[in-house]
C-alpha positions as CSV (number, residue, x, y, z in Angstrom):
1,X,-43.9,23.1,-167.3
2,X,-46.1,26.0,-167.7
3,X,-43.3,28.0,-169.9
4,X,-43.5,25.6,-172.8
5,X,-45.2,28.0,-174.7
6,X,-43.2,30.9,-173.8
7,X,-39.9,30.3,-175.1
8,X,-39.4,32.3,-178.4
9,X,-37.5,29.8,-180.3
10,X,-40.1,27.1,-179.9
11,X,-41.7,27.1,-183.5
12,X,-43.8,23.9,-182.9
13,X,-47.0,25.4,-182.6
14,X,-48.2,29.3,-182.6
15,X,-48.0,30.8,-179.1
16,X,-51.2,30.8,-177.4
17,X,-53.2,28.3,-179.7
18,X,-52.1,25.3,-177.7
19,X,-55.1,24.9,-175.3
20,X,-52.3,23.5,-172.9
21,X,-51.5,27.0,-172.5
22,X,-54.3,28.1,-170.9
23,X,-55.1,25.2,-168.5
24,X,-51.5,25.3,-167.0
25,X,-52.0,29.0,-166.9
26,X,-55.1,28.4,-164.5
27,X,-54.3,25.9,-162.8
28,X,-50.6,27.3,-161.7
29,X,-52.1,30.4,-160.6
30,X,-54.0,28.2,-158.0
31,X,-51.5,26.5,-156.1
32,X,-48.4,27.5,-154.1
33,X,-47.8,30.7,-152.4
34,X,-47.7,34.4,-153.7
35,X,-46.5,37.6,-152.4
36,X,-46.3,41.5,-153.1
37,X,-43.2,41.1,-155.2
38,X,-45.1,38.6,-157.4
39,X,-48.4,40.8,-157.7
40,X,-45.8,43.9,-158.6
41,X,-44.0,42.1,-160.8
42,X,-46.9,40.6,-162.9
43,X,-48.6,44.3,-162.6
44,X,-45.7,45.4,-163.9
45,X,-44.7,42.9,-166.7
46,X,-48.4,43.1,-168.5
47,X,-48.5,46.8,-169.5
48,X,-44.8,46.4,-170.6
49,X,-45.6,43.4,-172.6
50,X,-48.1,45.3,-173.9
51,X,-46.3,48.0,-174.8
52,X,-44.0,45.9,-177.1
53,X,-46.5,44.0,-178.5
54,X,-47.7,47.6,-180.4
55,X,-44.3,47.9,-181.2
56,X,-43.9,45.1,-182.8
57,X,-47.0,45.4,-184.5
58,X,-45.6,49.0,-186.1
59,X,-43.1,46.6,-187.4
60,X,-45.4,44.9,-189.9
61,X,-45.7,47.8,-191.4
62,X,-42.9,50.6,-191.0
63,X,-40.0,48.2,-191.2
64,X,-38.0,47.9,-193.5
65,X,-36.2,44.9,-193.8
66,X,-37.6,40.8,-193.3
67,X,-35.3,40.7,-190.3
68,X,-37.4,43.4,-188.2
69,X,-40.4,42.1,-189.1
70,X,-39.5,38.5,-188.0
71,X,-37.4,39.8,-184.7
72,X,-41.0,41.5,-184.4
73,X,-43.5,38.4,-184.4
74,X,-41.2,36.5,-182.0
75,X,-41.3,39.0,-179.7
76,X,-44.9,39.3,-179.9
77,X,-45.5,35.8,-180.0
78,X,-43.5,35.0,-176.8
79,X,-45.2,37.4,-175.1
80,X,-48.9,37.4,-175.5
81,X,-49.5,34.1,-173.8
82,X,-47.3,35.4,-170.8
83,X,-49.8,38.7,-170.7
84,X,-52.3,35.6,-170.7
85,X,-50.8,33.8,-167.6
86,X,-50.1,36.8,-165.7
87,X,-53.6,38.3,-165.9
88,X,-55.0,35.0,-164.9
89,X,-52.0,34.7,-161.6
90,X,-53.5,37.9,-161.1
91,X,-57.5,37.7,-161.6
92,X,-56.7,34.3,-158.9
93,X,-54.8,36.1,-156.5
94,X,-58.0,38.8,-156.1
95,X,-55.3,41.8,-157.6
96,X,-55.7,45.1,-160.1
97,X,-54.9,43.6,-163.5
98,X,-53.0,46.9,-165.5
99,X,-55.3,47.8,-168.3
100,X,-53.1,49.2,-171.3
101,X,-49.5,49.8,-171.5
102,X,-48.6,51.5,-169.1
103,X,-48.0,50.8,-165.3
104,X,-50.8,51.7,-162.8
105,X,-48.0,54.2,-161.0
106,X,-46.9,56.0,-164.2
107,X,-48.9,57.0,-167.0
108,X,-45.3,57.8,-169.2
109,X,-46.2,60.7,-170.0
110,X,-42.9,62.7,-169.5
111,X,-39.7,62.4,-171.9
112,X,-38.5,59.7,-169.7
113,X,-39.9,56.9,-167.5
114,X,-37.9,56.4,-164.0
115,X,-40.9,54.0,-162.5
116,X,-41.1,51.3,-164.7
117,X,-37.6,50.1,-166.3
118,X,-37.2,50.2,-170.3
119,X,-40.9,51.6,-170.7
120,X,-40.9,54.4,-173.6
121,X,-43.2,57.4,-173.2
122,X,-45.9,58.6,-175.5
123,X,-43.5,60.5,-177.3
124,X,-41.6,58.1,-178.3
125,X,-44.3,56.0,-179.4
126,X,-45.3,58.0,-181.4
127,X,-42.0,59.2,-182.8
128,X,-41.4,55.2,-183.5
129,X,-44.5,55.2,-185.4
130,X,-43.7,58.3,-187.8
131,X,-40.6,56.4,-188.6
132,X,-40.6,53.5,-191.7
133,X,-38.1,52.3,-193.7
134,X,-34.8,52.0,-192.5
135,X,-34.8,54.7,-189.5
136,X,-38.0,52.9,-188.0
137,X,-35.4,49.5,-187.7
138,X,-33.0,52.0,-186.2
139,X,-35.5,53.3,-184.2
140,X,-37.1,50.0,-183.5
141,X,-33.9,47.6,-182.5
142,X,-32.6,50.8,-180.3
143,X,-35.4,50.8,-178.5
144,X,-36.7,47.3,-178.0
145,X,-33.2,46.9,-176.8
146,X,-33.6,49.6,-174.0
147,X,-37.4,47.8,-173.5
148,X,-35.8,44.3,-173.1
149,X,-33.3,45.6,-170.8
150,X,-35.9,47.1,-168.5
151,X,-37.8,43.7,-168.6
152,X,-35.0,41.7,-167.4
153,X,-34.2,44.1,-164.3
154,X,-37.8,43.4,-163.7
155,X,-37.8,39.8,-164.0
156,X,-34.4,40.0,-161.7
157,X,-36.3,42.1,-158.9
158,X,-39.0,38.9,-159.1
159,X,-36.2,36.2,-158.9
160,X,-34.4,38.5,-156.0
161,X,-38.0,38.9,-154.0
162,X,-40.7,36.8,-155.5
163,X,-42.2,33.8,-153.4
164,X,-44.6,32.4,-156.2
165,X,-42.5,29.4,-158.0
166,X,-44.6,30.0,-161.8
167,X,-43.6,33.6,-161.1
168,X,-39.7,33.0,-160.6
169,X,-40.4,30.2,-163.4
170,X,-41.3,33.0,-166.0
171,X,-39.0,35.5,-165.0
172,X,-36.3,32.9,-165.4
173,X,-37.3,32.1,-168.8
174,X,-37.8,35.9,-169.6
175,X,-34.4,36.9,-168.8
176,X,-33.3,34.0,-170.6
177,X,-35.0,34.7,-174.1
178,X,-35.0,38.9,-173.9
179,X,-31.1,38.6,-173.1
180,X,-30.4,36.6,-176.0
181,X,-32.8,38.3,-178.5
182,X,-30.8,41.9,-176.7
183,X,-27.6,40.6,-178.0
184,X,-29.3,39.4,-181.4
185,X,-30.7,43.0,-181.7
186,X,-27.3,44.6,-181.3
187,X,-25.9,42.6,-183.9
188,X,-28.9,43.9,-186.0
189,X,-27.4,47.0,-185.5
190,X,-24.3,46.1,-186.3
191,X,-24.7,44.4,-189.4
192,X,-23.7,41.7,-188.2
């Protein structure tokens, strides 16, 4: 199964460093049929990815406490071989591949992002990465929360619309591990 390497809690092996990953990646973006809601939702799920992926990497540095910083690398490493396998579902299918983090239709430039679900503007980026210590955690867990939560309604859209099995395979397995690491993060917050 081409999620193997996907799933969060799978410590076997760093993400992206099996070279499993990237042949299954390939070779799934080749067969079976794909349709706009899978080219949207890959175009939409890279620059997002992305745009956790620097917040995590703010983590190694602002945060305060181990927790952050291990909730951090997960995150990143759960998601940078699904960037991987959506730009290549992409690159096969003849689409834009998103450069960056932000979606082709909205650069995020206002206070708020409508277009894409959980993406944060520039504004907040960069308020996240004035923050340290214990109000970048705050800062951090608040809004990854938000991010995740905008990553599952995309992944749902996919599973609702998309045609492309790999495509309603990863969105499955992405609402699966950003609902559980939501509810992980609001315990964060709670102290619990």
């Amino acid at each position: 199964m081409i999620l193997a390497g996907c799933d969060s809690n799978d410590t076997s092996a760093p993400a992206g460093n099996s070279p499993a990953t990237s042949t299954e990646a390939s070779g799934t973006a080749e067969r079976g049929a794909h349709n706009a809601a899978d080219v949207t939702f890959a175009q939409q799920m890279i620059p997002h990815h992305r745009q956790a992926i620097v917040m995590t990497q703010m983590a190694k540095t602002h945060a305060a406490t181990r927790d952050v910083k291990a909730l951090a690398e997960q995150i990143e490493k759960a998601q940078e071989p699904e960037i991987r396998i959506m730009t290549d579902w992409l690159k096969a299918w003849g689409e834009v591949v998103p450069e960056g983090m932000y979606s082709m239709h909205d650069p995020g430039m206002g206070g708020t992002n409508r277009i894409m679900p959980g993406l944060m503007s520039v504004r907040q980026m960069a308020d996240l990465d004035r923050a340290s210590g214990g109000a970048f955690d705050t800062m951090f867990l608040t809004m990854m929360i938000e991010h995740h939560e905008g990553a599952v309604d995309i992944a749902e859209t996919e599973k609702q619309n998309g045609a492309y099995g790999p495509a309603e395979d990863l969105a499955d397995q992405i609402i699966k591990t950003q609902t559980a690491e939501i509810t992980h993060m609001r315990e964060m917050l709670n102290g619990a």
